[in-house]
C-alpha positions, 0 to 999 in steps of 0.5 A: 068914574075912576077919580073920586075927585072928579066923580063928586064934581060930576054927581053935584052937577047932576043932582041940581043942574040949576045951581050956579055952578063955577068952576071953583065950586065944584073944585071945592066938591073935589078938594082940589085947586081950581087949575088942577080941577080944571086939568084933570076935569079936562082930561078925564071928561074932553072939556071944561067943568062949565062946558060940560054943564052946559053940554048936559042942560042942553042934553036936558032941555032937548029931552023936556022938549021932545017930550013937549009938556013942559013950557019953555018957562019951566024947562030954562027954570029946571036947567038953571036959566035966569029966564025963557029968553036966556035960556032960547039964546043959548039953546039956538047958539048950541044947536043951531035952532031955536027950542020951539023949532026943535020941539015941532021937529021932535014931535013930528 
């Protein structure tokens, strides 16, 4: 990544996706405002600081269920969901299914 500033926020967020990440923390990890952040974290990346994590714990929680070894307990544990619960409805919000459906379709 090219911007120091927004390479910090990004290698935060990958290094504990479980944390609770605002936008205004990971605006301090930048030195930056939160608007600024937000601007610049927009145009660089295509979308909002709490978009893009959520965007990569799903791309995390669609990884863990196409393996299938891990309950769904532990995967909304591991992405930073509160419960199994939580983590379902957003899951089924984003892609449109639930995590029990996608993980049979990916192992089949």
């Amino acid at each position: 990544m090219r911007d120091p500033a927004i390479a910090r926020a990004l290698r935060a967020i990958h290094a504990d996706v479980r944390a609770g990440w605002t936008v205004a923390g990971l605006a301090g990890i930048s030195g930056m405002s939160r608007s600024a952040f937000s601007d610049r974290f927009g145009a660089l990346i295509g979308c909002a600081p709490i978009e893009y994590l959520a965007r990569w714990r799903m791309a995390l929680a669609k990884e863990a269920l196409a393996r299938g070894s891990k309950s769904l307990d532990r995967i909304a544990e591991e992405i930073g969901y509160e419960s199994a619960s939580a983590f379902s409805t957003a899951f089924r919000k984003r892609l449109g299914c639930p995590p029990g459906r996608f993980a049979r379709e990916a192992a089949a």
